[in-house]
C-alpha positions as a printed NumPy array, in Angstrom:
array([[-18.564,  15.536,  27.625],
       [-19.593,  17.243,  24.366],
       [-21.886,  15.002,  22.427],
       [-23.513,  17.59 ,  19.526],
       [-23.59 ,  16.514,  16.087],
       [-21.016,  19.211,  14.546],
       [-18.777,  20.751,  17.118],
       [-15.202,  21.805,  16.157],
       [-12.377,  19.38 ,  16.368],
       [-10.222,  22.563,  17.743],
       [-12.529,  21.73 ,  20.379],
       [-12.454,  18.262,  21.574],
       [-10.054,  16.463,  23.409],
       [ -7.028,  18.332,  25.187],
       [ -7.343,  21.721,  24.583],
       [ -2.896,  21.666,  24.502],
       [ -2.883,  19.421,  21.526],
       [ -3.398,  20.979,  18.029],
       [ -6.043,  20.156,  16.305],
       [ -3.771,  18.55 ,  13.396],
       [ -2.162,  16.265,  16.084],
       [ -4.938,  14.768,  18.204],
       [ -6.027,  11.273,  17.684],
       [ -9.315,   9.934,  17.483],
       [-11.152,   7.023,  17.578],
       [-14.205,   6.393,  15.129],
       [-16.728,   4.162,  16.06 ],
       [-20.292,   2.607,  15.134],
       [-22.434,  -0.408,  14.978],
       [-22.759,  -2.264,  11.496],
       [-24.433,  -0.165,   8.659],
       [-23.939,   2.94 ,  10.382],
       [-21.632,   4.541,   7.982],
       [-18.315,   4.734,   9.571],
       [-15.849,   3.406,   6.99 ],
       [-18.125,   6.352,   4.345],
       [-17.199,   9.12 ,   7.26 ],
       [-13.703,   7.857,   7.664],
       [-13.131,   7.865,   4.084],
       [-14.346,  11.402,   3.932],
       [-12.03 ,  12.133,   6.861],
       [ -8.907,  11.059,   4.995],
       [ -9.793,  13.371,   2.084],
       [ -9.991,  15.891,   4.414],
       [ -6.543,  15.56 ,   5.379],
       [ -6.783,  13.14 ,   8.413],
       [ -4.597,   9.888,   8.259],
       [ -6.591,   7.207,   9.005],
       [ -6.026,   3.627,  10.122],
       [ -8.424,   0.846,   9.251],
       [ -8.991,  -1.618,  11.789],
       [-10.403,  -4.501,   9.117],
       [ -6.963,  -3.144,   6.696],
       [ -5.095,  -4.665,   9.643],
       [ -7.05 ,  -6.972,  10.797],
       [ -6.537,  -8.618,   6.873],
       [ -2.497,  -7.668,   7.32 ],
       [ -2.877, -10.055,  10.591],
       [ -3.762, -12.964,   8.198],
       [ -0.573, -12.946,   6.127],
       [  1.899, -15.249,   6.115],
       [  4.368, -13.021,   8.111],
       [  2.256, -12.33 ,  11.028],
       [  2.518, -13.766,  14.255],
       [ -1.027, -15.23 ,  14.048],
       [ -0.564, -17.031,  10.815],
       [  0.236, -20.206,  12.684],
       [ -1.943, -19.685,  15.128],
       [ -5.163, -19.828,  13.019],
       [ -3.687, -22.56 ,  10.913],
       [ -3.59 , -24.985,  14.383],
       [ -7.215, -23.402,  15.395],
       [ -8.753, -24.312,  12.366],
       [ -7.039, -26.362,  10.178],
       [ -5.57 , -26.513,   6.425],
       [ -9.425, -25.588,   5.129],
       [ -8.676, -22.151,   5.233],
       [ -5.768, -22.027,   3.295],
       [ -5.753, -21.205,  -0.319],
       [ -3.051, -20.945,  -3.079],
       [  0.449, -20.816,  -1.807],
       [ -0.812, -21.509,   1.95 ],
       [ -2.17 , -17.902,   2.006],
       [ -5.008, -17.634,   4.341],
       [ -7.897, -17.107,   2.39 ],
       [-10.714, -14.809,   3.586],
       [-13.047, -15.907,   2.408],
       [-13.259, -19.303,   3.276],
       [-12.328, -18.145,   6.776],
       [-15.103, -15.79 ,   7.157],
       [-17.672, -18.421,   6.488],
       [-16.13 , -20.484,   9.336],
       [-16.36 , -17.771,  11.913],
       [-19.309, -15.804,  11.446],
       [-21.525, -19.385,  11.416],
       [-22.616, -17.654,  14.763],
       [-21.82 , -15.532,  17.399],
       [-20.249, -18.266,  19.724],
       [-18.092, -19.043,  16.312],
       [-17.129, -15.122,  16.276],
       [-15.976, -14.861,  19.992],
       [-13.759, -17.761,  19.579],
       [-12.306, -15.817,  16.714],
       [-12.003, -12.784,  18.135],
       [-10.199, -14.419,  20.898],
       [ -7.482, -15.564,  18.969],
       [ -7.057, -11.716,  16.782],
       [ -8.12 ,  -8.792,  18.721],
       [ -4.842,  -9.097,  21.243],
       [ -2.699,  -8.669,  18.013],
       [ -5.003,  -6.004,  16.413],
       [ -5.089,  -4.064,  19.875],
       [ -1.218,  -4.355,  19.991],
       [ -1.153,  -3.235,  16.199],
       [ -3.228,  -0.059,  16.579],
       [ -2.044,   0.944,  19.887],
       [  1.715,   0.607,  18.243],
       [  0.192,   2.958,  15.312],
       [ -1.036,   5.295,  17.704],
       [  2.311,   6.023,  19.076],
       [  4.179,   6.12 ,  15.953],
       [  1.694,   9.167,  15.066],
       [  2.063,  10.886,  18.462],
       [  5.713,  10.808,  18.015],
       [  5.856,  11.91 ,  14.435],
       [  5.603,  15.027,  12.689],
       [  3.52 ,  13.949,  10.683],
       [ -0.642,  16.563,   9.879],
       [ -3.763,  14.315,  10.896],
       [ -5.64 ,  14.152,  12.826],
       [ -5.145,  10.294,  13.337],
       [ -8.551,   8.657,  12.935],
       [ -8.694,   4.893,  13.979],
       [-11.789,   2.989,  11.883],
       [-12.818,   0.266,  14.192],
       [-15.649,  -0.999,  15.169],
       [-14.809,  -2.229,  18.738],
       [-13.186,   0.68 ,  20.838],
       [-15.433,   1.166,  23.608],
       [-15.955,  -3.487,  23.422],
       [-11.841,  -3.303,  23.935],
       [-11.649,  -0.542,  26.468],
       [ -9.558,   1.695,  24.402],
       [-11.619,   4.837,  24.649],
       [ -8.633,   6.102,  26.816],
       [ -6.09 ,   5.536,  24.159],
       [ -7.821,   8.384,  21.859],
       [ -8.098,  12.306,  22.272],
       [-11.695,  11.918,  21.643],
       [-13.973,   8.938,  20.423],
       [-16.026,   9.711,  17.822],
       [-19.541,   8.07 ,  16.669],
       [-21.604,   7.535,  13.72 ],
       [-25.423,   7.025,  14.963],
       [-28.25 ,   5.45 ,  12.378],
       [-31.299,   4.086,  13.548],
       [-31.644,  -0.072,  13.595],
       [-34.04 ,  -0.75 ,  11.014],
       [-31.332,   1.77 ,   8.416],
       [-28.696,   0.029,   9.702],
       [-29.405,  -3.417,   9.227],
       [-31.344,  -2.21 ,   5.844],
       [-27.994,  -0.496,   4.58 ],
       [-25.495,  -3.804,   5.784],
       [-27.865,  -6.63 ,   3.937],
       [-27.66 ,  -4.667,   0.495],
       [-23.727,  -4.666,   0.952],
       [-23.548,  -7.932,   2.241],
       [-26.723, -10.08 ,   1.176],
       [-26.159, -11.613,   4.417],
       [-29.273, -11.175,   7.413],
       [-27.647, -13.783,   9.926],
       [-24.473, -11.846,   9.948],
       [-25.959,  -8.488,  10.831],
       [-27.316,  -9.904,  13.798],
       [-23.817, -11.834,  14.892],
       [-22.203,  -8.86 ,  14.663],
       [-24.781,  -6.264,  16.172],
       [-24.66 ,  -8.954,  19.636],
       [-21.104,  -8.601,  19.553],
       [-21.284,  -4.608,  19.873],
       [-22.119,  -2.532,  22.504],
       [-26.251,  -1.299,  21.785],
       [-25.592,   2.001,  20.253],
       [-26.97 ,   4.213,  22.816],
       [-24.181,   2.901,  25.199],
       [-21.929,   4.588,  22.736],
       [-23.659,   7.604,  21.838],
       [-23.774,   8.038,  26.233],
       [-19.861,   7.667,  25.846],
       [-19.153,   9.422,  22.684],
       [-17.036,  12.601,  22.578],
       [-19.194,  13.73 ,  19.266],
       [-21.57 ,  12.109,  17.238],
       [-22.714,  11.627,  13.492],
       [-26.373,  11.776,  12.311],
       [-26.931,   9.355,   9.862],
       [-30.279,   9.354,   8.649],
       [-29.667,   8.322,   4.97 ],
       [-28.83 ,  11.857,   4.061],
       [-25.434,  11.454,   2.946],
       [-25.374,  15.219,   2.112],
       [-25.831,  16.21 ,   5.62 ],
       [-23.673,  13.672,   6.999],
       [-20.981,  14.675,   4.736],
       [-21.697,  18.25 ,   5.942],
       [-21.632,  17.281,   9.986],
       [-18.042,  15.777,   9.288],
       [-17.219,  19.455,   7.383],
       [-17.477,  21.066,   9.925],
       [-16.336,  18.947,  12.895],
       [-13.023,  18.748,  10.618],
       [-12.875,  22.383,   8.927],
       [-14.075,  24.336,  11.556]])
């Protein structure tokens, strides 16, 4: 496994599929910097799905789970028109972790099926990635297998959790959601390549250069 912080993405993954065709998975605990690098990645020519874009599609009235959350938790979480609204739904489920799992219980089958499905659509397009999946849970789902390679974006705890509470303003929910991750090293151990994010958003930006350009 090659696990350095800017190899060549000529060089993970199968060594048959170009490098404008493989798929891979981006990964990292919250405040890491993943959605920065995966923006970064899409200006860079990659195509890049967002697992929290579809996990929000998922909550329209057309999806399958519409009805589903409206019997799980009840008219409360509807807003104008009956349209799910987010907000008041994520203050129901991230109350605590136990509150989270029961969520993610109901969703992740349906987000799994979603990506999975978008996976294949790339693989048998023509279309110039790479494909880069933004999601937070790919090793927690047991999905590494569905990418070329699985890529990681590493910051230490303290930055982390610094970084989410001045997005969100919200302590309690960086802790539900770090205990519903793998610990990090876990993924760095399983990781294909990893990001260094120390705060330097230079040199990150310059890691993901050349793991994309060279």
């Amino acid at each position: 496994m090659k696990n350095t912080a800017t190899p060549s993405l000529r060089d993970v993954g199968p060594p048959e599929i170009p490098p404008r065709r493989k798929v891979l998975g981006l990964t990292g605990n919250p405040g890491a910097g993943k959605s920065t690098v995966a923006a970064w990645m899409h200006e860079m020519g990659a195509v890049v799905v967002s697992g929290d874009a579809e996990g929000h599609r998922l909550l329209r009235r057309d999806s399958p789970l519409y009805e589903a959350l409206v019997a799980e938790y009840g008219p409360g979480i509807l807003g104008p028109k009956n349209r799910i609204d987010r907000n008041a739904l994520r203050r129901i489920v991230t109350k605590s972790a136990a509150d989270l799992r029961r969520y993610n219980r109901l969703i992740h089958p349906f987000l799994i099926e979603t990506i999975l499905d978008r996976i294949e659509q790339f693989r048998k397009s023509r279309k110039t990635g790479p494909l880069v999946v933004d999601a937070a849970l790919i090793f927690e789902w047991q999905m590494a297998d569905a990418y070329d390679a699985v890529l990681v974006v590493s910051a230490p705890r303290a930055e982390r959790q610094k970084r989410f509470e001045a997005m969100r303003n919200a302590e309690s929910l960086f802790e539900i959601l770090e205990a519903a991750q793998w610990p990090e090293p876990e993924k760095i151990q399983r990781a294909d390549v990893v990001f260094q994010n120390d705060g330097d958003l230079a040199g990150l930006r310059s890691q993901v250069e050349a793991f994309m350009n060279s």
